[in-house]
ZAMARGU-4260 file (C-alpha; in steps of 0.2 Angstrom, whole numbers, plus 5000, padded with zeros to 4 digits):
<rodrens>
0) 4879/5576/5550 | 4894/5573/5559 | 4891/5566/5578 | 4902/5575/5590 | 4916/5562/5592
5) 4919/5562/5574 | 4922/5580/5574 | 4931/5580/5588 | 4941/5567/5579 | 4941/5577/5565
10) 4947/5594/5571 | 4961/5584/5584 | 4970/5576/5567 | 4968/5591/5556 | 4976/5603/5570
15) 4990/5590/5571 | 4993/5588/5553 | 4995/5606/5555 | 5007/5606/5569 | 5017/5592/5559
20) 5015/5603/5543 | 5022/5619/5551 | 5036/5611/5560 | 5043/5601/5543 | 5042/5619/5533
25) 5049/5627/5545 | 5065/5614/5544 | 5065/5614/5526 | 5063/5633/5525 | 5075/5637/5536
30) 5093/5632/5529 | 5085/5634/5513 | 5082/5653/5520 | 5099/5653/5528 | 5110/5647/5513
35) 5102/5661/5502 | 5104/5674/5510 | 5123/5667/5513 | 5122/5667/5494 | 5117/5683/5492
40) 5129/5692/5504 | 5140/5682/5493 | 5136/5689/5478 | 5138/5707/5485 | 5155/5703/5493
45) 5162/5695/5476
</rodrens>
């Protein structure tokens, strides 16, 4: 069994990997969002 602090440890590094994590895809993801749908709109222009 896990004692309390290493859970609380636990949870506290998980939750900000998480927050890390969500915050780097949602850099990547968005100009890689942005420059297809660019690209698209594109495409149906030309």
């Amino acid at each position: 069994m896990l004692n309390r602090y290493e859970i609380t440890t636990t949870a506290q590094l998980y939750s900000n990997t998480e927050f890390i994590l969500y915050h780097l895809r949602a850099k990547i993801n968005l100009p890689i969002y942005a420059n297809l749908r660019a690209s698209k709109l594109r495409d149906m222009l030309y």
